[in-house]
C-alpha positions as CSV (number, residue, x, y, z in Angstrom):
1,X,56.0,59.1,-84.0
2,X,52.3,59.8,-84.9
3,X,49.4,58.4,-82.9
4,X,46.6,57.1,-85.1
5,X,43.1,56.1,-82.9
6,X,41.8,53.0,-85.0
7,X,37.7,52.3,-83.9
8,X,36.8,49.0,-85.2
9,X,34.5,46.4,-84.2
10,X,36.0,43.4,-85.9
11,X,38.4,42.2,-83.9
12,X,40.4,40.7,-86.9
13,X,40.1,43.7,-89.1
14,X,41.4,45.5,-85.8
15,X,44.1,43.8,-85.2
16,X,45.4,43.7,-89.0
17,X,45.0,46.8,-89.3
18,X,46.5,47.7,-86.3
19,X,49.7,45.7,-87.0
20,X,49.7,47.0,-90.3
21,X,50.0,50.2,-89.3
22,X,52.9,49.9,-86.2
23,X,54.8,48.5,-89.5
24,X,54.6,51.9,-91.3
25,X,56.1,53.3,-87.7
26,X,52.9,55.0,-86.4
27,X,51.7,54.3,-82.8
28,X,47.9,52.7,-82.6
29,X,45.9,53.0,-79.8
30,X,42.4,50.6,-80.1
31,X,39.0,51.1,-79.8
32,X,36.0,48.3,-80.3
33,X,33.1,50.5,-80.3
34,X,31.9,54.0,-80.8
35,X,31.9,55.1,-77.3
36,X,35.3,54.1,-76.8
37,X,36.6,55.4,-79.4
38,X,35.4,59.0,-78.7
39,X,36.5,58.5,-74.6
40,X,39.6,57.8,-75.8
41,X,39.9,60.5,-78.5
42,X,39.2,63.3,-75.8
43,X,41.5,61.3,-73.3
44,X,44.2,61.2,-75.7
45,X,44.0,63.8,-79.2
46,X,45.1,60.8,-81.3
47,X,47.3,62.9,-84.5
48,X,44.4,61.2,-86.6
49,X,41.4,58.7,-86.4
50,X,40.6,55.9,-88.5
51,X,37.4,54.7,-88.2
52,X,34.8,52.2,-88.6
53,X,30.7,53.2,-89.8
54,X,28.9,50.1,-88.6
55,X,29.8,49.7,-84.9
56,X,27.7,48.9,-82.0
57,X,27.1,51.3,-78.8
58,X,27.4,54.7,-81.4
59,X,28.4,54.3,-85.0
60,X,31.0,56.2,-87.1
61,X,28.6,59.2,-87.9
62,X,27.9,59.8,-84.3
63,X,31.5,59.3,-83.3
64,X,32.7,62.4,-85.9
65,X,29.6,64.0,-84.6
66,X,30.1,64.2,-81.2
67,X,33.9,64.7,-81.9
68,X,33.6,67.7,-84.4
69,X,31.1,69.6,-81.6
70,X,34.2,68.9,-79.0
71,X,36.7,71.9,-79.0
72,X,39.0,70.2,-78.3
73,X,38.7,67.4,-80.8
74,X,37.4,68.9,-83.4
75,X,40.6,69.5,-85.6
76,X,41.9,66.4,-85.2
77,X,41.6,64.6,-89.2
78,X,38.9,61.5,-90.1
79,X,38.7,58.9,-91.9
80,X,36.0,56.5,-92.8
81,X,36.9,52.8,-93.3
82,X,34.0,51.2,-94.0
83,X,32.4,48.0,-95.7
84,X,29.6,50.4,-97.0
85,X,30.4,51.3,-100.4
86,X,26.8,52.9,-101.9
87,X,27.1,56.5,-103.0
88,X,24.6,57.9,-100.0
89,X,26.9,56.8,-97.5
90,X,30.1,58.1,-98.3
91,X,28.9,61.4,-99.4
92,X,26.9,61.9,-95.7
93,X,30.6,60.7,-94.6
94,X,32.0,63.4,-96.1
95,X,28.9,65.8,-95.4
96,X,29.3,65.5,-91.9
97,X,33.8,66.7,-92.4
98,X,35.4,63.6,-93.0
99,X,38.6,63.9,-94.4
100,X,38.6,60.8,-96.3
101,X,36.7,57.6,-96.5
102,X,37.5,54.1,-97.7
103,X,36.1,51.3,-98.5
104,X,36.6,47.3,-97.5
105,X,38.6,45.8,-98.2
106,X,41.0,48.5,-98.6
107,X,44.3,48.3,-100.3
108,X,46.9,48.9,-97.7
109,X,48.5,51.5,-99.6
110,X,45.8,53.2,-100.1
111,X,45.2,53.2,-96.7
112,X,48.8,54.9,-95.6
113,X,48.8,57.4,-98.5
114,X,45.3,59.0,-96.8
115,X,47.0,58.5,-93.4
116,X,49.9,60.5,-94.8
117,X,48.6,62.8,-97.3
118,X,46.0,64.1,-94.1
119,X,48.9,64.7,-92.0
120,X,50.6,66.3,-94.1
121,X,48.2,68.9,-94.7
122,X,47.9,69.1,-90.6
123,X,51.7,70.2,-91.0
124,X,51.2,72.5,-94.1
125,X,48.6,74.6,-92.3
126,X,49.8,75.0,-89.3
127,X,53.4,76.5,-91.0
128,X,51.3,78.2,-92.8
129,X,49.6,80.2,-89.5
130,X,53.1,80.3,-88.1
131,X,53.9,82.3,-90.8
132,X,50.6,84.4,-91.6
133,X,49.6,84.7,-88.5
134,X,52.2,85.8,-85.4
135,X,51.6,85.3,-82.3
136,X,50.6,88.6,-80.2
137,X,53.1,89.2,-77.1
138,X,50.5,88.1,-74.7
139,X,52.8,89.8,-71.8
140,X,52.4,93.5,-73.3
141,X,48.9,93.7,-73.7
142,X,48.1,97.2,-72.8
143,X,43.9,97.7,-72.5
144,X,40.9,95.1,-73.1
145,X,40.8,96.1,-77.7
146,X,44.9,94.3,-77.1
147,X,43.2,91.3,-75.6
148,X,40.2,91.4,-78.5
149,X,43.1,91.2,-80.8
150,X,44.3,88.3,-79.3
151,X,41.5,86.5,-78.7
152,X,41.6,86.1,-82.7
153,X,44.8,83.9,-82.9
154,X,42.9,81.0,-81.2
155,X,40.1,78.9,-82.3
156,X,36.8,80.6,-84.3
157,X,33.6,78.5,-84.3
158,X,30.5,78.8,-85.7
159,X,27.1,78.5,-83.6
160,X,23.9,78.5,-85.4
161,X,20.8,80.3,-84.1
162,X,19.1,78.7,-81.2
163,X,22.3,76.4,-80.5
164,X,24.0,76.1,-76.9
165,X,27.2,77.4,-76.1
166,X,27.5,75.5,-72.8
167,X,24.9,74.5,-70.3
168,X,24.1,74.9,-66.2
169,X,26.1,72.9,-64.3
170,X,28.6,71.2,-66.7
171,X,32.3,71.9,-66.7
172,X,33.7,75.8,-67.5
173,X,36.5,74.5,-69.8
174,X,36.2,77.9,-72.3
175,X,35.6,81.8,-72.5
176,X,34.6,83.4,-75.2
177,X,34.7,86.7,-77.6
178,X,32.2,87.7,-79.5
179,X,33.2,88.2,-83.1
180,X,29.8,88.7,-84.4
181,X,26.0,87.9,-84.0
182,X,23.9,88.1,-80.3
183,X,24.3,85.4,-77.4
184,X,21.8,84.8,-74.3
185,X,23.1,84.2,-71.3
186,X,19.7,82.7,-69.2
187,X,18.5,80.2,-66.5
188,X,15.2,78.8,-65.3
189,X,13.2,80.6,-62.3
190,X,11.6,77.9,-59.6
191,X,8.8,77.8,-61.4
192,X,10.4,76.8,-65.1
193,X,10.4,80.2,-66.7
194,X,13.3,81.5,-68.4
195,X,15.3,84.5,-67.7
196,X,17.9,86.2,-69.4
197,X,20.4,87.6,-67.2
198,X,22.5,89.0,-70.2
199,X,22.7,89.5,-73.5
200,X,26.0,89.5,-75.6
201,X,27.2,91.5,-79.0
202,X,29.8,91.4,-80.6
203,X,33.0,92.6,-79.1
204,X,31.7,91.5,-75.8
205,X,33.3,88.6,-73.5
206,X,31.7,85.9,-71.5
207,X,32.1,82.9,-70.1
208,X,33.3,81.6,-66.3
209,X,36.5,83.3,-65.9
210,X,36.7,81.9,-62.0
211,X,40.1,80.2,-61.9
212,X,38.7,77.0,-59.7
213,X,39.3,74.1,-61.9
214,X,36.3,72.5,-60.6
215,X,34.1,75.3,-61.4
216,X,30.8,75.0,-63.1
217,X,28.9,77.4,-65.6
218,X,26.4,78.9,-63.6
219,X,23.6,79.8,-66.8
220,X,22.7,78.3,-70.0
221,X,25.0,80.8,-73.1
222,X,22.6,80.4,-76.1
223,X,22.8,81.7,-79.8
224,X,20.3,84.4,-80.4
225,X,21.2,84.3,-84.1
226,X,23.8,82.9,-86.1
227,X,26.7,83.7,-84.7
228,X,30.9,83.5,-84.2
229,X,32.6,83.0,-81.5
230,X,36.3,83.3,-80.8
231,X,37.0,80.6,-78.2
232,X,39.8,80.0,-75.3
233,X,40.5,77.6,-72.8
234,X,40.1,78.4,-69.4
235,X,43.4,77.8,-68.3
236,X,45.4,79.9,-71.4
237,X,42.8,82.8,-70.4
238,X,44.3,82.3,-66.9
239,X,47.4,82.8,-68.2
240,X,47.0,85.5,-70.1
241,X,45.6,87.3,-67.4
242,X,48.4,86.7,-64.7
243,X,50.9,88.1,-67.2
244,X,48.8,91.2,-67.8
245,X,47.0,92.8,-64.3
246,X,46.0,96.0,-65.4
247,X,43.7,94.6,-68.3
248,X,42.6,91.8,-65.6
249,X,41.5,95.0,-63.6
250,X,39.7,96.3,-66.8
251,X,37.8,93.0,-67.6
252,X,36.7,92.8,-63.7
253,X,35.1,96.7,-64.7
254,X,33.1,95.7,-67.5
255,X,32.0,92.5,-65.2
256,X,31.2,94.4,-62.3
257,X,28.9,96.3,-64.4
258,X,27.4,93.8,-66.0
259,X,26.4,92.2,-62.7
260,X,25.3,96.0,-61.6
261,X,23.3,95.7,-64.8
262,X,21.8,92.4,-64.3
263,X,20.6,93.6,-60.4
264,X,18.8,96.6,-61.9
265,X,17.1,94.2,-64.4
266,X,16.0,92.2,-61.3
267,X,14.9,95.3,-59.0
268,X,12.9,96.4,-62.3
269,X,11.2,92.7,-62.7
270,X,10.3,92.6,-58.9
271,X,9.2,96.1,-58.3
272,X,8.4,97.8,-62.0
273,X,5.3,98.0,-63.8
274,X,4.1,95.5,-67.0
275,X,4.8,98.8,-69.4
276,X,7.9,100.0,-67.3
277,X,9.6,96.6,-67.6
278,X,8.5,95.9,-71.4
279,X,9.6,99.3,-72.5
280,X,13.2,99.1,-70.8
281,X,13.2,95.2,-71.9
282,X,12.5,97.1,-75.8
283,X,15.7,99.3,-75.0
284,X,17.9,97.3,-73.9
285,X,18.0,94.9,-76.9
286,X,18.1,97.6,-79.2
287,X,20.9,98.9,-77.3
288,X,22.7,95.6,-76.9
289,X,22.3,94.4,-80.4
290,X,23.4,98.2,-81.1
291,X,20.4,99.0,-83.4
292,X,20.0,102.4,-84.5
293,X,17.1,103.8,-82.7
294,X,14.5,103.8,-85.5
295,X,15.9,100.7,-87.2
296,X,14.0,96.7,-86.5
297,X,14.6,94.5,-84.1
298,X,14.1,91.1,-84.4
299,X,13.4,89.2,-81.2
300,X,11.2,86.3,-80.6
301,X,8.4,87.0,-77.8
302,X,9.6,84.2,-75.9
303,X,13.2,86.4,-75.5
304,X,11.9,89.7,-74.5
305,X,9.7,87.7,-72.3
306,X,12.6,86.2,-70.7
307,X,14.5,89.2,-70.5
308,X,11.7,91.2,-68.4
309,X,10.5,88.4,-66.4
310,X,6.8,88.3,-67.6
311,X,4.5,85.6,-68.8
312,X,4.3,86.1,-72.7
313,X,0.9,87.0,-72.5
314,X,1.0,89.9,-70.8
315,X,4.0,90.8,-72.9
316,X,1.8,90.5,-76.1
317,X,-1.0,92.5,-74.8
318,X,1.5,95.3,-73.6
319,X,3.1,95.4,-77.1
320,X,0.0,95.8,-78.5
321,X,-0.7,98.9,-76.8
322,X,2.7,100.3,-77.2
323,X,1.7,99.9,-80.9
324,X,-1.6,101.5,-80.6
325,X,-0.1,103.7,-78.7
326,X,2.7,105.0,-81.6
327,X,5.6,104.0,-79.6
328,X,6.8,100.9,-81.9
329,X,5.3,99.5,-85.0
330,X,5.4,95.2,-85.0
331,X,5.5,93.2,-88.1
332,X,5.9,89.8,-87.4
333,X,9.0,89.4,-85.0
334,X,10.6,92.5,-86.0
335,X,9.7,95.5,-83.8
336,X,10.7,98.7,-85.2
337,X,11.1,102.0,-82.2
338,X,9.1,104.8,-83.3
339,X,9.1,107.1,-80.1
340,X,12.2,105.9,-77.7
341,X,12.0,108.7,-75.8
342,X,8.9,107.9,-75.0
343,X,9.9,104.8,-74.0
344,X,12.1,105.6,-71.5
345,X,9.7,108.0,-70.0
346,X,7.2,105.1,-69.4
347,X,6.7,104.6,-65.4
């Protein structure tokens, strides 16, 4: 039996509709607002919501919202049932992925045929990726390219430029593989200024892998540009892992020297010079983002600031030299290396 999540303020459209629905042999769990309607989405991954626009606490387009930026309920199909019937509102309905919406008062067959029809294209698909797309022996995974390829049979998401990934202190539910674009990995000094302890291409993993379930993400993970991201939850990475030590070993390797990586970056902010720690702040984008040497890079101020653990102003200034200097030519945020040798020689 399929479980349909029915968020409606009116209690007697609720409740008709609710009955109405257990007759067509579906089971209905309730919600009278917004906000319980998406608790009880992520409590319970309903087979599909039907829901209400006009609703106190949040409306309809905040519940989809919030619901289609959850992992773990974004897949689940929508439909709007609403008393608005003008143009505007159902196309930002279906603008912000709605599957359906319709409009009071409803004709209750046209209400189960959306039902239907949507579930039925839930069951289509997922044959389909049965079919198209088999499932890798996750016991036999031989290096960390076996466990790249796998990383591609779960969920892909889409993160525009400047948008967080996660955030300091909330819940590790995911990790992550970078299928392409650049993600920060940074957090906030005593005195409010950001550092980036990491940057990530793509082919690179991140994420808390620590397998206490009350662990926490330590940094902020924030898209550098647009970017993709193949996601997994914590506890099928664990999984994965257990069945596979020798590329648990590997991952730990490219971990370890990422932390090694991120220590040098520190000794360099603490100890190095304003031209020392703008240069190497210079080359290690442009080897991160895996620029050719004398292509452009393009990086806000505020990043490379972040990254070397300066005040943008003396950043600026140093720049300015390096480019008077014929180490690196500047137009507008792009900074092109003309002399990394150079660079690297700086003390």
């Amino acid at each position: 039996m399929k479980n349909i999540l029915l968020i409606e303020d009116d209690i007697t459209v609720r409740e008709n509709t609710a009955e109405l629905l257990e007759l067509s042999d579906y089971e209905v769990a309730t919600a009278a607002n917004g906000r319980q309607g998406i608790d009880k989405a992520r409590a319970s991954h309903p087979d599909i919501i039907v829901c209400d626009v006009m609703m106190p606490e949040v409306d309809g387009y905040g519940v989809l919202e919030a619901l289609s930026n959850d992992p773990e309920t974004a897949n689940i199909p929508f439909i709007f049932l609403s008393a608005r019937t003008e143009h505007k509102d159902i196309r930002k309905g279906m603008d912000l992925g709605a599957d359906d919406y319709l409009t009071k008062p409803f004709d209750e067959e046209d209400l189960l045929s959306a039902i239907e029809s949507r579930l039925a294209k839930v069951a289509i698909l997922k044959s389909y990726q049965k079919i198209d797309q088999p499932k890798t022996d996750q016991g036999t995974l031989k290096d960390l390219d076996d466990l790249r390829e796998m990383f591609k049979e779960y969920r892909l998401e889409d993160f525009r430029k400047g948008e967080v990934i996660y955030e300091k202190g909330k819940h590790s539910n995911f990790f992550y593989l970078v299928k392409r674009g650049v993600v920060k990995a940074h957090r906030m000094d005593n005195q409010g200024k950001e550092l980036i302890t990491e940057l990530y291409k793509a082919g690179d993993f991140f994420g808390n892998h620590a397998n206490n379930t009350q662990s926490a993400y330590e940094d902020y993970a924030t898209a550098m540009e647009d970017s993709q991201l193949y996601v997994i939850s914590r506890e099928e990475f664990h999984k994965v892992l257990a069945k596979n030590p020798r590329v648990t070993l590997q991952l730990i390797e490219v971990l370890n020297t990422n932390l090694s990586e991120l220590k040098q970056q520190l000794m360099d902010m603490a100890y190095g010079s304003v031209r020392k720690k703008t240069a190497n702040t210079i080359l290690l984008f442009a080897e991160r983002i895996e620029k050719h040497p004398l292509k452009s890079i393009r990086i806000s101020r505020a990043d490379l600031a972040g990254v070397a653990g300066m005040a943008p102003e003396s950043l600026i200034r140093t720049l300015s030299d390096f480019k008077k200097e014929g180490l690196i030519e500047i137009e507008g945020r792009n900074i092109k290396l003309l002399n990394p040798e150079a660079l690297k020689n700086i003390k």
